[in-house]
Residue, then its C-alpha position, 0 to 999 in steps of 0.5 A: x755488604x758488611x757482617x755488620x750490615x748482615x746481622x741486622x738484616x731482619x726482613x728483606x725489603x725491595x730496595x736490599x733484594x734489589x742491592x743483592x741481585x745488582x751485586x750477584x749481576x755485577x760479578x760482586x758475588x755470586x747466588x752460593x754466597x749469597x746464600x751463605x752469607x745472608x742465610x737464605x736458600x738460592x732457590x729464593x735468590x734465583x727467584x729474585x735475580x729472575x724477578x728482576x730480569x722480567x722486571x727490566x725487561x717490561x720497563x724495556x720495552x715500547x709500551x711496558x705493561x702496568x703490573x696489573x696486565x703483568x699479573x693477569x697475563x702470569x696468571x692467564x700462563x698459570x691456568x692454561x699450564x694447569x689445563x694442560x696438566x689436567x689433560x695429560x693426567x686424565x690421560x694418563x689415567x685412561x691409558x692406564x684404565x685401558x692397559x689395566x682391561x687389557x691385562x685383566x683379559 
C-alpha cells in the first residue's frame, strides 16, 4: 500500500484487513512491517491472519458452519477452558490450605 493510501487509513474495515493478510500470506510483507507501517501492534495483526485461516478453512469445508454455530461452538471452547481453570485454581488453593496445615503442626 502506498504512504498515501497509509495515511488516510482511519478505521480498518473488512475488506483492507483482508488486502493486508493476503499480502502478509503472499510474502508481499510481513506482520513486522506491517506493524510499523500502519501503526498497528502485531499481536492485532496476527489476530487477523489467524481470523482468516479459521475463516477459509470453514468455507473449506463439506458443510461449512454458519457464523452463528461458529460463534456458539468459540464460545462452548471458552466456558469449558474456564471450567478447567476454575478447577485447577480450587485446586491449587486446597493443595496450598493443605501445605499451610501441615506447616502449621
Amino acid at each position: 500500500m502506498s504512504k498515501a493510501v497509509v495515511d488516510s487509513i482511519k478505521r480498518w474495515a473488512a475488506k483492507r484487513k483482508t488486502g493486508l493478510v493476503i499480502e502478509i500470506i503472499q510474502g508481499k510483507t510481513t506482520v513486522s512491517e506491517a506493524s510499523q507501517s500502519f501503526d498497528l501492534t502485531p499481536s492485532e495483526i496476527e489476530g487477523w491472519v489467524e481470523d482468516a485461516k479459521r475463516g477459509s478453512e470453514n468455507s473449506l469445508r463439506a458443510n461449512p458452519l454458519d457464523i452463528r454455530e461458529q460463534y456458539e461452538k468459540q464460545l462452548r471452547d471458552l466456558q469449558d477452558a474456564y471450567g478447567e481453570a476454575v478447577l485447577e485454581l480450587r485446586a491449587r488453593r486446597k493443595l496450598q490450605a493443605l501445605l499451610d496445615a501441615q506447616d502449621g503442626k
